[in-house]
PLY file of the C-alpha trace (Angstrom):
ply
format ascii 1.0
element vertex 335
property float x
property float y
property float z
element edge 334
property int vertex1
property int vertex2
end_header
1.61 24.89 -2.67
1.92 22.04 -5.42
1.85 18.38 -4.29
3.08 15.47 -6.08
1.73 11.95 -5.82
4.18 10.38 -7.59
7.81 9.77 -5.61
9.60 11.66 -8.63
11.61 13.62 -5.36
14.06 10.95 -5.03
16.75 12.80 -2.29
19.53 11.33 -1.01
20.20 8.09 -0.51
20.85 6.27 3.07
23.63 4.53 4.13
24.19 0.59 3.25
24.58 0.19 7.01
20.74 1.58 7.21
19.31 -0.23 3.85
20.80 -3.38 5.46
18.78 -2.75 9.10
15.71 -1.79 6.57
16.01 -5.08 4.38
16.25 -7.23 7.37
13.24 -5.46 9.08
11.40 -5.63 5.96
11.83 -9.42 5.43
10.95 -10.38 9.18
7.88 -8.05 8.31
6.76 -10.15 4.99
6.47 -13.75 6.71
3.59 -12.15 8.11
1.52 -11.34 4.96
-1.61 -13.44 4.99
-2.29 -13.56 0.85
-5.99 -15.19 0.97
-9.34 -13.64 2.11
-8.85 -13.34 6.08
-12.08 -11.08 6.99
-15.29 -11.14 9.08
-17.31 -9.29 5.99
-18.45 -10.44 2.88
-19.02 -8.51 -0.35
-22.60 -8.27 -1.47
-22.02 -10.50 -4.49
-21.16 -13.26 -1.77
-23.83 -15.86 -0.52
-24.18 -14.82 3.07
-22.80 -18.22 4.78
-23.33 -17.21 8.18
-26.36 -15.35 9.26
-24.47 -12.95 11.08
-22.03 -12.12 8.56
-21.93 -8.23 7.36
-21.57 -7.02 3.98
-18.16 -5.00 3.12
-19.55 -1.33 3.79
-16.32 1.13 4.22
-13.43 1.00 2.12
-10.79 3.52 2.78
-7.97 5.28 0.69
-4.63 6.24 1.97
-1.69 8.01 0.14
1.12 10.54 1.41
1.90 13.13 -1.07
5.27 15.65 -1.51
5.76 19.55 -1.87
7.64 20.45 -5.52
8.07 23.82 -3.71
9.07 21.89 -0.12
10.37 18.23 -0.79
10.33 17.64 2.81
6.73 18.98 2.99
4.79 15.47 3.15
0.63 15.23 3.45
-0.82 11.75 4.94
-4.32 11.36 3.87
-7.36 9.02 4.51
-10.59 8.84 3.52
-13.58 6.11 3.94
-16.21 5.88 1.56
-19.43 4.13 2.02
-19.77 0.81 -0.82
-23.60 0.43 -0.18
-24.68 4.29 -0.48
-22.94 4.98 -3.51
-19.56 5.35 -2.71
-20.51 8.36 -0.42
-17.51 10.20 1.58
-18.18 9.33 5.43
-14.86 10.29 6.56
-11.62 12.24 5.43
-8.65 13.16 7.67
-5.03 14.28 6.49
-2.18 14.99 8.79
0.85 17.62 7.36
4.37 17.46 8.80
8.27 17.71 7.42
10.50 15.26 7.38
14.23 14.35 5.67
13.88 10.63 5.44
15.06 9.78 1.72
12.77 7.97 -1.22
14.90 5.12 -1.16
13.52 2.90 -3.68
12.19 -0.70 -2.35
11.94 0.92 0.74
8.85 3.76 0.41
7.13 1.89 3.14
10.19 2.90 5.62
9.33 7.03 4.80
5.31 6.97 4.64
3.81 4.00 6.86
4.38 6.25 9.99
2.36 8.90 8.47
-0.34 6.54 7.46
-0.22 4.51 10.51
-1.16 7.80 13.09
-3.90 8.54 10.85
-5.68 5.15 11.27
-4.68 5.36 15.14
-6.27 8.32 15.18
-9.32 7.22 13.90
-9.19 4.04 16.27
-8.78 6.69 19.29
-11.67 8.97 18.63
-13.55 5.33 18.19
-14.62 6.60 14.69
-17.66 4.37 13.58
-16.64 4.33 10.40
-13.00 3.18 10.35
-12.41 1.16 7.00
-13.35 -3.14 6.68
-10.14 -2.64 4.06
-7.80 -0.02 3.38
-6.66 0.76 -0.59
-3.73 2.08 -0.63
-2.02 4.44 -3.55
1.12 1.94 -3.76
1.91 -1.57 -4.39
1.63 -4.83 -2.22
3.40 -8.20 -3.79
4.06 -6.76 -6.91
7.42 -4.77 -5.07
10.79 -5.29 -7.05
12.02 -5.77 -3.11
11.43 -8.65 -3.52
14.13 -10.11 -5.58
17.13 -11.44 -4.22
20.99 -12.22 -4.66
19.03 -16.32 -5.11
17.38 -15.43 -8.47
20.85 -15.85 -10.12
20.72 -19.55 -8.79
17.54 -19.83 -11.14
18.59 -19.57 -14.77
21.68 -21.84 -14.54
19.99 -24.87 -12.88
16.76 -24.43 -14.30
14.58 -24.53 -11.34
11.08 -24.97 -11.96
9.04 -22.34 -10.60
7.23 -24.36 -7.80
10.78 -25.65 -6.62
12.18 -21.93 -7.07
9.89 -20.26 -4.71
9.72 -23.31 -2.14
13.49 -22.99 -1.43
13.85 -18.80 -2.70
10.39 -16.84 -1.67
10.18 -13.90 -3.77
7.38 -11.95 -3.40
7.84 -8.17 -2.76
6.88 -6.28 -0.12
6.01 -2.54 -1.01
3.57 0.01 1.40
0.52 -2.00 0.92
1.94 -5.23 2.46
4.09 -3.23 5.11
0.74 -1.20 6.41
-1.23 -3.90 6.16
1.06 -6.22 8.38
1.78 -3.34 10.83
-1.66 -2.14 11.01
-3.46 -5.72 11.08
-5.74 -4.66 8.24
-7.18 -6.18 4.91
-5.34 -4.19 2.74
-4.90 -3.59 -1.23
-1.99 -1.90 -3.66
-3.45 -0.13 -6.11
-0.53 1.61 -8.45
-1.29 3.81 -11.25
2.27 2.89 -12.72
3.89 -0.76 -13.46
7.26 -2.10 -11.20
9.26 -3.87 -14.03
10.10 -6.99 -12.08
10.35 -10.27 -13.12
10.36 -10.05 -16.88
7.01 -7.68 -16.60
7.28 -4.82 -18.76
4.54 -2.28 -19.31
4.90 -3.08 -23.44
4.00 -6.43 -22.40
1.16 -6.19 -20.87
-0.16 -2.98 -23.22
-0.41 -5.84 -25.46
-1.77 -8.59 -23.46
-4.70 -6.00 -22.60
-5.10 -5.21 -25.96
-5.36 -8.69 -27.03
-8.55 -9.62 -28.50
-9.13 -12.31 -26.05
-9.00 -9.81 -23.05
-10.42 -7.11 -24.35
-14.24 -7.55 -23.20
-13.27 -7.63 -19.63
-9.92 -5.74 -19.30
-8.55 -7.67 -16.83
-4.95 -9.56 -17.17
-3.14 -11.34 -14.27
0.38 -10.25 -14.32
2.39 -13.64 -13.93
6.22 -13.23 -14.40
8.99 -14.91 -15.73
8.79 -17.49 -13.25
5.31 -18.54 -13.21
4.41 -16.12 -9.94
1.40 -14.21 -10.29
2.19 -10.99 -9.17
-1.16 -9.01 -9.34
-3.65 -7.69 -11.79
-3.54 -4.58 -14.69
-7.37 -3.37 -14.99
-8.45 -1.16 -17.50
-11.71 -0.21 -15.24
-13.18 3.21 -17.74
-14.41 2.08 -20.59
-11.75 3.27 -23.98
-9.17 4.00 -21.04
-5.66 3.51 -22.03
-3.52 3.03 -18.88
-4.41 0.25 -16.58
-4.10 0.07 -12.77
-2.12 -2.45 -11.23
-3.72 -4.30 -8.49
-1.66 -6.46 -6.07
-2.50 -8.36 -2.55
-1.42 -6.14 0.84
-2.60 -8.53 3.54
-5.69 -10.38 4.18
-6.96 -10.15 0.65
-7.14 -12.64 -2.19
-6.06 -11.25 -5.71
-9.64 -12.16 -6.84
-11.27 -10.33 -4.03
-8.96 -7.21 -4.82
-10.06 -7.08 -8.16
-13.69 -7.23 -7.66
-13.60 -4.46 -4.48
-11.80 -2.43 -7.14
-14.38 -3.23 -9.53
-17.06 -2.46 -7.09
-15.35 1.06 -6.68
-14.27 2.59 -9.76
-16.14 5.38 -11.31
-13.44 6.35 -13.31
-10.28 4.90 -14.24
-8.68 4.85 -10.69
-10.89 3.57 -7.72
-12.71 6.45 -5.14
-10.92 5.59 -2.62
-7.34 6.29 -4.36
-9.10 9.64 -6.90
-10.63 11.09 -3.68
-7.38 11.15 -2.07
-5.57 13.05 -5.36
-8.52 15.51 -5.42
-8.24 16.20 -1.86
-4.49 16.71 -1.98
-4.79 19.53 -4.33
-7.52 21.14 -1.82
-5.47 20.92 0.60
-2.84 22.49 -0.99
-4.67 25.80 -1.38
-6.71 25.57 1.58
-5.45 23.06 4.60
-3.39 24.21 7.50
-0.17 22.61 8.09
-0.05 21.15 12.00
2.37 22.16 14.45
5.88 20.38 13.81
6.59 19.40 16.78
3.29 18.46 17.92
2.61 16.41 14.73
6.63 14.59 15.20
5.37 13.82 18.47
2.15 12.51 17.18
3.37 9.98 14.83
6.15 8.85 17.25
3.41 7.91 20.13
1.03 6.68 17.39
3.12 4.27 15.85
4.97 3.09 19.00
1.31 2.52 20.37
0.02 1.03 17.34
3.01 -1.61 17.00
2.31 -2.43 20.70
-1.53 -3.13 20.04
-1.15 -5.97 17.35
0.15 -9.60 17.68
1.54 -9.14 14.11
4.60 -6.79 15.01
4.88 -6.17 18.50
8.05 -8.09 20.21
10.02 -7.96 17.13
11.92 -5.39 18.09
12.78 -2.94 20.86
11.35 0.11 21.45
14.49 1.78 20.75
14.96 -0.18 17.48
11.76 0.55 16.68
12.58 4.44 17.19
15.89 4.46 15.53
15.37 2.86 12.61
11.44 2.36 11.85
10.82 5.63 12.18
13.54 7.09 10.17
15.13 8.98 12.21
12.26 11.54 12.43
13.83 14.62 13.71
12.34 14.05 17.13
13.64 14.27 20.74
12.71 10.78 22.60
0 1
1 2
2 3
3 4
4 5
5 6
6 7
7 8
8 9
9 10
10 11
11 12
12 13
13 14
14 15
15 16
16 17
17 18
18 19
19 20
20 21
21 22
22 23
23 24
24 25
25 26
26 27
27 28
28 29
29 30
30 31
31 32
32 33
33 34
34 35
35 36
36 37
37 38
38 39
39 40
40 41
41 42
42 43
43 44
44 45
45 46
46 47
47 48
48 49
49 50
50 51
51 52
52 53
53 54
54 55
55 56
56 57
57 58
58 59
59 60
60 61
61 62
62 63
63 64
64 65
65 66
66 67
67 68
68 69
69 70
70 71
71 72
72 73
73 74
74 75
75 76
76 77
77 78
78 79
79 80
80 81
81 82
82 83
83 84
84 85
85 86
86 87
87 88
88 89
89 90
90 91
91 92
92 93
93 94
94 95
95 96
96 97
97 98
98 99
99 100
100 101
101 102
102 103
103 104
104 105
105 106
106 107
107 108
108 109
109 110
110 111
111 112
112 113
113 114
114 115
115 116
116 117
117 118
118 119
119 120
120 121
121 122
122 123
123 124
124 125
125 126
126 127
127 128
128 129
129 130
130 131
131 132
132 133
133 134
134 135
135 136
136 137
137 138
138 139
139 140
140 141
141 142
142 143
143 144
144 145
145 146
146 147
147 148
148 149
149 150
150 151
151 152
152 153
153 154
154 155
155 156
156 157
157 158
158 159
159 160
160 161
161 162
162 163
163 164
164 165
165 166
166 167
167 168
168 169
169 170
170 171
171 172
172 173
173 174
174 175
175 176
176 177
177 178
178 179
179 180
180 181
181 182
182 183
183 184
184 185
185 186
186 187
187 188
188 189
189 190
190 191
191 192
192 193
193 194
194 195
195 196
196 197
197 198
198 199
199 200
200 201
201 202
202 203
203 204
204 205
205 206
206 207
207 208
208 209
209 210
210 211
211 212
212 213
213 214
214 215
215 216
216 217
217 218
218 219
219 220
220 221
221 222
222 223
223 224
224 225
225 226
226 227
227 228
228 229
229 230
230 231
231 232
232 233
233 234
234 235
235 236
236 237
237 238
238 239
239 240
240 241
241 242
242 243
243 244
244 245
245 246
246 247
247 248
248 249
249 250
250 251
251 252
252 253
253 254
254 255
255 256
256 257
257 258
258 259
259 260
260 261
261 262
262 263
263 264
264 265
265 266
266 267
267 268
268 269
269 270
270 271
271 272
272 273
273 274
274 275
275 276
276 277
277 278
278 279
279 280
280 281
281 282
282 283
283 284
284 285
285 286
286 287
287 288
288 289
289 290
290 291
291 292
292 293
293 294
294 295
295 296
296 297
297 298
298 299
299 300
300 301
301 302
302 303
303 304
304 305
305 306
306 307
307 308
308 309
309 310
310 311
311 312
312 313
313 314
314 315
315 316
316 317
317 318
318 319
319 320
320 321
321 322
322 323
323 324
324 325
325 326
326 327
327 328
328 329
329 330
330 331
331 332
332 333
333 334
């Protein structure tokens, strides 16, 4: 069976009734993004300020892929790789279910958190010794075109400055990255492989800010927008690589601290953490077992319900039956 990373399978849309129960969830979700370094470890190049203080060791990788054969078909993955031994694979676990919840675009987190989110309660069950100090995941924090809103028309005709702009109209987006991170209460980084045109970004644009002579020693461009937000970072990270990935906060991590544990990770021109996960997609597709449905519906349901419950960060927001009819998509589960 083939598997596709990308989210090319876009299926039928929901209804505005259910985008409108999504949005609102989605923006309760995103006052809770913490966008600065908010972590008990520090990374090796860091001064150890208290004596206690551990280095960053396990970084993990998360991504849900798609059958082209089965477009329901969809395979969670996780991985953890060890930064001070090389990058070495200490931990890999991938769950395989069906489900009919649309690609709805702005709203990816809404069809693959659940997935994601029983994996890492999984882990936290078995009391795994190696579950991840920060979580990349194969998607995109801040730099979401979710967040734009009706307000940005206000902009252009008055003229407000960019400071005043997001003061009274917040606009940063909210895509996978952010949503996991929030849900999950873990440092957590978007890394895309492709660029969200959003506020006046276009990937022309920054092809030729990268290729700038100015930037072309280190590779690195922040991508600020239109109005003056910084939105994230495109990284050329191989050496004579053409395409850039595109960096952006989740939760709990700085933009500068995203780029260097990126930095600190990439072999090639995407991360470990995110190129393990495509490589063991493929393997799985020739060689994995696909779990029981009903078991694995069940699975997620529990997991997530429990794993909302266990953090500060989400729990009370909404009912548990809220929570089952519309977080979890209307997973075809009997509750």
């Amino acid at each position: 069976m083939e598997w596709i990373n990308e989210k090319e399978e876009a299926q039928k849309g929901s209804s505005p009734a259910e985008l409108g129960k999504w949005a609102e969830i989605q923006d309760t979700l995103k006052k809770r993004v913490i966008t600065v370094d908010d972590f008990p470890w520090r990374l090796a190049s860091q001064s150890e300020s208290e004596p206690q203080q551990q280095q960053l060791k396990y970084v993990g990788g998360v991504d849900v892929s798609f059958s082209k054969e089965e477009p329901s078909m969809a395979c969670g993955s996780l991985v953890v790789l060890d930064l001070l031994h090389d990058l070495r694979l200490v931990y890999q676990e991938y769950t395989c279910l069906s489900l009919d919840i649309p690609y709805v675009p702005g709203f990816l987190a809404f069809r693959e958190a659940p997935i994601l989110l029983h994996l890492l309660a999984k882990m936290k069950k078995d009391a795994s010794p190696f579950y991840p100090q920060v979580l990349m995941v194969d998607g995109n924090g801040l730099l979401h075109p979710r967040g734009k809103s009706v307000f940005y028309s206000i902009k252009c005709p008055y003229q407000l400055s960019p400071s005043l702009y997001f003061e009274v109209f917040p606009w940063p987006g909210f895509g996978l990255a952010s949503h996991l991170g929030v849900i999950a209460n873990i440092p957590t980084i978007g890394v895309g492989k492709n660029l969200h045109h959003v506020d006046g970004l276009t990937q022309s644009g920054v092809r030729k800010l990268l290729e700038a002579e100015e930037n072309k020693a280190n590779g690195i461009i922040t991508l600020r927008g239109n109005s003056g937000f910084i939105w994230g970072a495109a990284m050329r990270s191989e050496q004579g690589s053409l395409k850039p990935v595109f960096v952006s906060v989740g939760h709990r991590v700085s933009l500068e601290t995203a780029i260097e544990i990126v930095n600190m990770t990439c072999k090639f021109r995407v991360p470990e953490p995110i190129r393990q996960l495509m490589w063991k997609a493929s393997r799985i597709s020739t060689g994995g077992s696909t779990l029981s449905m009903s078991d694995d519906y069940s699975a997620v349901l529990a997991a997530f319900v429990r794993f909302s419950e266990q953090f500060q960060t989400f729990s009370g927001l909404f009912s548990l039956s809220m929570l089952e009819r519309i977080t979890l998509m209307k997973l075809k589960l009997t509750v």
